[in-house]
C-alpha positions as CSV (number, residue, x, y, z in Angstrom):
1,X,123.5,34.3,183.9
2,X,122.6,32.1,186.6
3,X,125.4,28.8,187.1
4,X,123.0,26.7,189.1
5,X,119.9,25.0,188.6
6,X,117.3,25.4,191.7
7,X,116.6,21.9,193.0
8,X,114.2,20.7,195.2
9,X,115.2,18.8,198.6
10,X,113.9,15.4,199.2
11,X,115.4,13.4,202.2
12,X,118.1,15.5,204.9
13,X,120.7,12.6,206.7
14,X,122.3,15.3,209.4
15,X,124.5,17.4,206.8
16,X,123.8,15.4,203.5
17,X,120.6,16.1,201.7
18,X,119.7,14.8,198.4
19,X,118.3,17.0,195.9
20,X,115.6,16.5,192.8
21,X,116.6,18.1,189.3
22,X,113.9,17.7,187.0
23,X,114.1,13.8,187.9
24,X,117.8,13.3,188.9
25,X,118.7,13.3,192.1
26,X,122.3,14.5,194.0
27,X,123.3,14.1,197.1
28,X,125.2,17.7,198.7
29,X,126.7,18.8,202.0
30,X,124.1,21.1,203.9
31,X,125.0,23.4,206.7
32,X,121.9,25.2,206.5
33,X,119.9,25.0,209.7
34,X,116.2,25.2,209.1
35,X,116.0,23.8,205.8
36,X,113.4,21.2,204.9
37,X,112.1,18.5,203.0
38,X,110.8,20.4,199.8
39,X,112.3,23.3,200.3
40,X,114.3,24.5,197.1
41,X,118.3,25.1,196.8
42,X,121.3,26.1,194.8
43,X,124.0,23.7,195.4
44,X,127.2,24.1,193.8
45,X,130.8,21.6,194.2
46,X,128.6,19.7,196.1
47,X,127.8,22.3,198.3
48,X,124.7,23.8,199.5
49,X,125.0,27.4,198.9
50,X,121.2,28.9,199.8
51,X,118.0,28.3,200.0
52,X,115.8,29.5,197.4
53,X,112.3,31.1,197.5
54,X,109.2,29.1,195.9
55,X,107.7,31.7,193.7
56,X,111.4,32.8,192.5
57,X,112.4,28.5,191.8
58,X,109.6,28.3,190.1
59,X,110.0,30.9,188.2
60,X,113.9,29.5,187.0
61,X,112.5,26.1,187.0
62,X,110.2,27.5,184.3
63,X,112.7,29.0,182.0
64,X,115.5,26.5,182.3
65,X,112.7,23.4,182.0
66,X,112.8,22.6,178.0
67,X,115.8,23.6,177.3
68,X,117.1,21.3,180.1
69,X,115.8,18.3,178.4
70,X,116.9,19.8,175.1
71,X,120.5,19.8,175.9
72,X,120.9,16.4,177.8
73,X,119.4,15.0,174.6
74,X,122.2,16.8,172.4
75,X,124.5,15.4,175.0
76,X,123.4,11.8,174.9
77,X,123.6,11.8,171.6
78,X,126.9,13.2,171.2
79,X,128.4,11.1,173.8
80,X,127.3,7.6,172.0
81,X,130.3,5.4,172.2
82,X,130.1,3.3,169.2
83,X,131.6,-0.2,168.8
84,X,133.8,-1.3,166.3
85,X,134.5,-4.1,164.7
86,X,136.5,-6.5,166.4
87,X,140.4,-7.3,164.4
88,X,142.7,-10.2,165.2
89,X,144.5,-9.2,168.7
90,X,142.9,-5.3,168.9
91,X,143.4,-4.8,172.4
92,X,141.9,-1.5,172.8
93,X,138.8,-2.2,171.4
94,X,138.1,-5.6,174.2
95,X,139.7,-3.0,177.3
96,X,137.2,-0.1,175.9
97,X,134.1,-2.6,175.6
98,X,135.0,-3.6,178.7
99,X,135.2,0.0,180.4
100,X,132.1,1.0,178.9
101,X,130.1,-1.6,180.4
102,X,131.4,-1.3,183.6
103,X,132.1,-4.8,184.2
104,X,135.6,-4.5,186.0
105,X,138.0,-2.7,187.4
106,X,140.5,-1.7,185.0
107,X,144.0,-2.9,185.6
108,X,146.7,-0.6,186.6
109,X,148.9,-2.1,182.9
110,X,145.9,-1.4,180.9
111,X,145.1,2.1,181.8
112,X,148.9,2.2,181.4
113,X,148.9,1.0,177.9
114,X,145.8,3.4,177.3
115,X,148.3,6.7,178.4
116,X,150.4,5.0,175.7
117,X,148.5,5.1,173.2
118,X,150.0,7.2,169.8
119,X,147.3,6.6,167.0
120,X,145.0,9.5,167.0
121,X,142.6,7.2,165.5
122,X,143.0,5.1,169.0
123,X,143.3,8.4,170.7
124,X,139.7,9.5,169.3
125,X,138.4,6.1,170.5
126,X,139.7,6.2,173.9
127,X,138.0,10.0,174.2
128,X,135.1,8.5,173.2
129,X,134.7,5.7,176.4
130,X,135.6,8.6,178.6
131,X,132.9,11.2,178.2
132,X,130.1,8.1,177.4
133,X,131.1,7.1,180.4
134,X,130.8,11.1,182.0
135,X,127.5,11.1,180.5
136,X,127.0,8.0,181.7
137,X,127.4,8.3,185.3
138,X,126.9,12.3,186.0
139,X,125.2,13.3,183.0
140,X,125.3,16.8,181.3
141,X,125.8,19.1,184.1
142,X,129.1,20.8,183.8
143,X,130.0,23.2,186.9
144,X,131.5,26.6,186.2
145,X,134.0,27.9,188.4
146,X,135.6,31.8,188.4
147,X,138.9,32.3,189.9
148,X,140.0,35.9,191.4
149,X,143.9,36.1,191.0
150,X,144.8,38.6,193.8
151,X,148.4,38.6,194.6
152,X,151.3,37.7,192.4
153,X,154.1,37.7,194.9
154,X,155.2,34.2,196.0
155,X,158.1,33.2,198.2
156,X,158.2,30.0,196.9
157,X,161.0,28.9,194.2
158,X,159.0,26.9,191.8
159,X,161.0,25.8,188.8
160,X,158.2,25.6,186.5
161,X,156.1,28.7,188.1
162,X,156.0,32.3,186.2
163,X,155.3,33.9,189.6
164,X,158.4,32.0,191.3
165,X,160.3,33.8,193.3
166,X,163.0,33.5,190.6
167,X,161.5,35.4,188.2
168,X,162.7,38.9,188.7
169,X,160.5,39.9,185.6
170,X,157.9,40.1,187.4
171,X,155.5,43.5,187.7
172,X,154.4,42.6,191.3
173,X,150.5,43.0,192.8
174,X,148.4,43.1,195.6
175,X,144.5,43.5,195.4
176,X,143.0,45.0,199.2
177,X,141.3,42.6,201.2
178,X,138.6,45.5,200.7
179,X,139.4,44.6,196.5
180,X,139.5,41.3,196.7
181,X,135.7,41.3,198.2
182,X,134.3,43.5,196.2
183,X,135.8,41.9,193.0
184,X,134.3,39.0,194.0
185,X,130.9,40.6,195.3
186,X,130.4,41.4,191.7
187,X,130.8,38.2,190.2
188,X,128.2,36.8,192.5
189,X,125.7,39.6,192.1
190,X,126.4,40.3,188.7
191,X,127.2,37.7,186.7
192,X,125.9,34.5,189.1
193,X,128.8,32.9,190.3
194,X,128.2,30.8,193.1
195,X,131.7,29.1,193.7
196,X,134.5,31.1,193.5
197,X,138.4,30.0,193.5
198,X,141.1,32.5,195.9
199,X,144.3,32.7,194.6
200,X,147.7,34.1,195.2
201,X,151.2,33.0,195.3
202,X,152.6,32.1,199.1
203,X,152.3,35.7,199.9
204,X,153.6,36.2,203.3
205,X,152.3,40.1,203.5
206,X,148.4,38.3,203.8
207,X,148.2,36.6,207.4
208,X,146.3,34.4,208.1
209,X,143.5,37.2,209.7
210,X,144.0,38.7,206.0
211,X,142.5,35.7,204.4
212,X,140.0,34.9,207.2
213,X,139.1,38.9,206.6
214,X,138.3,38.2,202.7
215,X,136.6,34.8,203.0
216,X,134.1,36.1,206.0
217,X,133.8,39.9,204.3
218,X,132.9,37.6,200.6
219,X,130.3,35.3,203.3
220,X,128.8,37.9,205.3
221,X,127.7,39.9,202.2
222,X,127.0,36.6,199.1
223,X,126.3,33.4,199.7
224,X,128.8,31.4,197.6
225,X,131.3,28.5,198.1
226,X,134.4,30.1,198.6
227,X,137.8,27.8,197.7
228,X,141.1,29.0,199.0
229,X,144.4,28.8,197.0
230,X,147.1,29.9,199.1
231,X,150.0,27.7,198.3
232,X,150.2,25.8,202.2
233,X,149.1,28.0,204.6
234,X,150.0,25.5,207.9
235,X,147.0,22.8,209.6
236,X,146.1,25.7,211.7
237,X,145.8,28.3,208.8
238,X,143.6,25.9,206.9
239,X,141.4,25.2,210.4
240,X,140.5,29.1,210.9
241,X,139.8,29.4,206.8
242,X,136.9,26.7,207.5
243,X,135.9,28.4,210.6
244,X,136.0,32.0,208.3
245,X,133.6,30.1,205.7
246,X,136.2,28.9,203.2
247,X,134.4,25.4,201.9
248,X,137.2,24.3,199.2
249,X,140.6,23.9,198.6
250,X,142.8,24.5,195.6
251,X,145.8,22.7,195.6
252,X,147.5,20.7,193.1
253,X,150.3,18.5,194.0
254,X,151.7,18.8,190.6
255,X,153.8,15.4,190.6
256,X,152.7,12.1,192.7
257,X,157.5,11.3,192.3
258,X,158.7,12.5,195.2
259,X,162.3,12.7,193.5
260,X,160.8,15.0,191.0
261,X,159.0,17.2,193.5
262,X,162.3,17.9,195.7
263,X,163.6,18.6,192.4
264,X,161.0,20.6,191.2
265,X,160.4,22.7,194.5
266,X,163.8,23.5,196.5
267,X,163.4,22.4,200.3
268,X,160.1,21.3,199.8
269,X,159.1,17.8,200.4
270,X,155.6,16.1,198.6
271,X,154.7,14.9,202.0
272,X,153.7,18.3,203.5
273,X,151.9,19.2,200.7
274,X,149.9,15.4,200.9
275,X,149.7,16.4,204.9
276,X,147.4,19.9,203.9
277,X,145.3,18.0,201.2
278,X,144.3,15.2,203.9
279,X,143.9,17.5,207.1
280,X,141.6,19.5,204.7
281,X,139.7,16.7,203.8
282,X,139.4,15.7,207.1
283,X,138.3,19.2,208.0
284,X,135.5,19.2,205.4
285,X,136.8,21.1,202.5
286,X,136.4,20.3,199.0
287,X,139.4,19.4,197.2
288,X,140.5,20.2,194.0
289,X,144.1,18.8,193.4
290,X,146.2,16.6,190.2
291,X,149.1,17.2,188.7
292,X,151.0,19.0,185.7
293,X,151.7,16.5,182.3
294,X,154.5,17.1,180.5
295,X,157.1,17.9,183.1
296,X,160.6,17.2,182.1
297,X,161.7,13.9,183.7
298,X,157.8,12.7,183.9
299,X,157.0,9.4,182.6
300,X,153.7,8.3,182.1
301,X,154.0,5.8,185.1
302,X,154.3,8.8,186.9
303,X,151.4,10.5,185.0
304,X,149.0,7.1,186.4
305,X,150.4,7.3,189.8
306,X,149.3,11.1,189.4
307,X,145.6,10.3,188.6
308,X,145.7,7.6,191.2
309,X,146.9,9.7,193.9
310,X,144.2,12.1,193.0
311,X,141.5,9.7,193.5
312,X,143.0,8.3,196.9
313,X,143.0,11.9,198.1
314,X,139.1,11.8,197.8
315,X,139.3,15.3,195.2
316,X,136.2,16.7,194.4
317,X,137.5,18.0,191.1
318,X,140.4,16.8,189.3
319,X,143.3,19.6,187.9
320,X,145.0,18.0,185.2
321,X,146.9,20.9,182.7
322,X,150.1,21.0,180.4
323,X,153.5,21.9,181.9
324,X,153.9,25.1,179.5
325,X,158.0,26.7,180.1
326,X,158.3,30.1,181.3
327,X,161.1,32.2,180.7
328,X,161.7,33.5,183.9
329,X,162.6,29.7,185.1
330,X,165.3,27.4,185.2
331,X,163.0,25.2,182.4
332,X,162.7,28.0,179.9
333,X,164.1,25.9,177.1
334,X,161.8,22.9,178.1
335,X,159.2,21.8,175.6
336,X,155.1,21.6,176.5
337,X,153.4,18.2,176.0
338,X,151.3,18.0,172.7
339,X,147.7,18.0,173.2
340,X,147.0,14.2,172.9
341,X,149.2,13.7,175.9
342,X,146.5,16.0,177.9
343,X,143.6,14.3,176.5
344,X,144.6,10.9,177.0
345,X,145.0,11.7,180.9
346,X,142.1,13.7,181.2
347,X,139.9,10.2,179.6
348,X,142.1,7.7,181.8
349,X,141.6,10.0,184.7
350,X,137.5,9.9,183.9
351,X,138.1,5.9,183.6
352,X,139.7,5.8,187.0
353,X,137.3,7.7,188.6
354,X,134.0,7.2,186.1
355,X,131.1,7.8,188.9
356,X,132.4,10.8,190.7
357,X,135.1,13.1,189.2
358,X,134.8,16.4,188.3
359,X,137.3,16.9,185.5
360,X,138.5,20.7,184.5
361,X,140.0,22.0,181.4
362,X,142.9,23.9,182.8
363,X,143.8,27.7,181.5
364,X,146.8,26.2,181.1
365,X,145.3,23.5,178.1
366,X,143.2,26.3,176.8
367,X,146.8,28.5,176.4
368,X,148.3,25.3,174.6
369,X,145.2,24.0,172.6
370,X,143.2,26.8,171.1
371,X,139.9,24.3,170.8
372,X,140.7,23.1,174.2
373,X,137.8,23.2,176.0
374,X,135.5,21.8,173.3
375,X,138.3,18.7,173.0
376,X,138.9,18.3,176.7
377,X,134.5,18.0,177.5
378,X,134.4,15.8,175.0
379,X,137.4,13.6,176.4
380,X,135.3,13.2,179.9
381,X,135.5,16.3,181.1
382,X,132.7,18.8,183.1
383,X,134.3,21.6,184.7
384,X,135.9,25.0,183.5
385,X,137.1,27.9,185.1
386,X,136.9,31.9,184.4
387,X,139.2,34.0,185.5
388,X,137.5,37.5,187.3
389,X,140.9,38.5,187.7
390,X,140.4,42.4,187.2
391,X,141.5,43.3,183.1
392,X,144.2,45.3,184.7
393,X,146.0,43.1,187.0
394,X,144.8,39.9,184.5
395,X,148.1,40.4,182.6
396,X,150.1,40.2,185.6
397,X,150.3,36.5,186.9
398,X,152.0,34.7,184.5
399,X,152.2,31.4,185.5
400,X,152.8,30.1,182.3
401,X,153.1,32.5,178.9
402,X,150.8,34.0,176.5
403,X,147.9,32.8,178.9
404,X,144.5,32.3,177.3
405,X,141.5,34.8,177.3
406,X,143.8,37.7,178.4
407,X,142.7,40.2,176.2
408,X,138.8,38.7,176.4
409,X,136.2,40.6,178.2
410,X,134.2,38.7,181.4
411,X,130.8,38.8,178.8
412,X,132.7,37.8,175.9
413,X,134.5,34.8,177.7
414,X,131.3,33.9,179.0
415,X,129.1,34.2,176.1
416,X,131.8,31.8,174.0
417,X,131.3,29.2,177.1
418,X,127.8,29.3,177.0
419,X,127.9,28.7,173.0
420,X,130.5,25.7,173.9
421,X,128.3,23.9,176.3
422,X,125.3,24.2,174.4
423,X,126.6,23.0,171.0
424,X,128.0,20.5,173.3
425,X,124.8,19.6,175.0
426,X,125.9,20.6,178.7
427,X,124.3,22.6,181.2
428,X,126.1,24.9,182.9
429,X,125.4,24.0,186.7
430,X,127.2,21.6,189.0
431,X,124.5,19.3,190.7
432,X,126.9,16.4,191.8
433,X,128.9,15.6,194.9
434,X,131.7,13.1,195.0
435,X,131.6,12.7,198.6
436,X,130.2,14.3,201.8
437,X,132.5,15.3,205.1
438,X,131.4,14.2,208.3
């Protein structure tokens, strides 16, 4: 199963191109040399990742043509917001009109009051404004991520983290740089993948040569957008990753209080980790970054200053899951969020960011909400994630208990995706961009 849609290129601006899906049009970063006006793409996070042959575009453009139209039609329908009648004093219904019709920016109190909200009547209706306004604004594509899980050793101590260094439970891995290629090799070639996540724990046994080994083995041999997610790897570390062919980075701040971080993450301060997300920006990644709801001590002033911090940091996608307790950490006998407390911050974070985000449905809300990703897409959401973690090793990163899709094979968690996104009306590509690097 192919992820991407070919489109067709219609104007090139020195690295940003703008791209023609059966009438829509996106803008991407290109860093292919020769490529011209009508030449035909996949792009994927905003990314060019190859050009595509004529005969063989046409030939997808064919089969993916009607059904296309069929599903943004099921989408647009589904993601009608309806109006209600107006009662005496009913706030949400004037700051929901409001949102829907763009006519203002919504005031820091009143997305505040809309994280509030308790009434799942309210909460239904608040879901509603965010994906019309997903639909709205990026229409039915919904990009499809895999994420390769290679080493579960982390020297970081994590209080909230299954693969802390405090866990002493652990059954500790390492996949080969040799493994790691291959694994991901196969997901390209096999199943279609064309933007793979990295991940590990802050594994001090890969150098920085290690890394830059897997990204440019994965580049030389598939053309893919490759994200790193290293834990913080140092300015310099992140500068030869973009020079190995690593376009995107993975890393969630997890808490915008600084008092909460330090608490959160012995001797480490929130600043460095702002300092990586903003040199890689500046580099030309793609960010994908937010925060964890649900963490003892977190209020949801903190949860708004999360989604706000997101969108200062320019993130391409938007990583908003539930703090689930592990118990190999200090917060064993902490409690998760319920599942409204998720959706209302993955809507208000579609609110605060309506034209550009890309907003996934964690792992980590699929583990805690078994309908999760059909609730979270329909609460403004358009990204998921699969895990090509080989079934063996799969078992063994832990971050959080009794993780979803664990015992699911790679065809069977794709096939239920696909059924998902169809019933939901959503094409599984990714043919926006939220920005473009210089």
């Amino acid at each position: 199963m192919c992820y991407s849609i070919p489109g067709r290129v219609v104007s090139i601006d020195g690295r940003t191109i703008i791209i023609d899906y059966f009438g829509e049009q996106r803008r991407a970063v290109n860093e292919i040399s020769n490529l011209k006006v009508g030449d035909y793409i996949y792009a994927q996070g905003g990314y060019v990742i190859d050009a595509v042959p004529d005969a063989e575009a046409q030939e997808v453009l064919a089969l993916w043509k009607e059904l296309f139209f069929e599903l943004q039609e099921r989408d647009q329908h589904l993601s009608g917001f309806k109006r209600m009648d107006k009662r005496a004093g009913d706030r949400l219904s004037l700051i929901l009109e409001r949102i829907v019709a763009d006519e203002e920016e919504v005031a820091e109190e009143e997305l505040l009051y809309l994280l509030n909200l308790e009434g799942k009547e309210d909460i239904a209706r608040l879901m509603q404004a965010a994906n019309y306004l997903r639909h709205k604004h990026l229409g039915n594509s919904c990009c499809i991520h895999g994420i390769i899980e290679f080493s579960n050793y982390c020297r970081q101590s994590c209080g909230y983290c299954g693969i802390s260094a405090r866990n002493k439970g652990l059954k500790p891995y390492r996949m080969t740089p040799e493994e790691v290629v291959k694994a991901a090799c196969e997901a390209i070639d096999k199943y279609g993948f064309k933007a793979l996540v990295l991940q590990s724990g802050e594994d001090s046994a890969y150098s920085i040569d290690n890394l830059c080994q897997i990204v440019s083995g994965i580049r030389e041999r598939e053309p893919a957008l490759i994200f790193v997610s290293c834990g913080e790897v140092g300015l310099p570390g992140l500068q030869r990753l973009y020079e190995a062919g690593a376009r995107g980075l993975l890393m969630r701040f997890e808490t915008s209080n600084s008092r909460l971080y330090e608490q959160l993450h012995p001797g480490r301060r929130l600043d460095s980790r702002l300092e990586h997300l903003r040199a890689a920006f500046d580099m030309g990644y793609l960010l994908i970054t937010g925060g964890l709801i649900g963490l003892p001590g977190q209020t949801r002033e903190d949860i708004l200053g999360d989604i706000s911090l997101t969108k200062s940091l320019q993130a391409e996608m938007y990583s908003f899951g539930p703090f689930i307790p592990h118990p190999g950490t200090p917060l064993a006998n902490s409690h998760s969020p319920a599942a409204a407390e998720v959706l209302k911050a993955l809507a208000v974070a579609r609110i605060v960011d309506a034209r550009n985000a890309k907003i996934v449905v964690t792992t980590s809300f699929e583990t805690l909400e078994k309908d999760a990703r059909r609730q979270g897409l329909s609460a403004g959401a358009n990204s998921v994630m699969i895990s090509l973690t080989p079934d063996a090793l799969r078992r063994e990163y832990p971050l959080y208990p009794d993780r979803a899709h664990l015992n699911e094979s790679l065809e069977n968690q794709i096939s239920d995706l696909l059924e998902i996104l169809s019933d939901l009306g959503r094409a599984p590509t990714d043919i926006g961009v939220s920005h473009t690097a210089s």
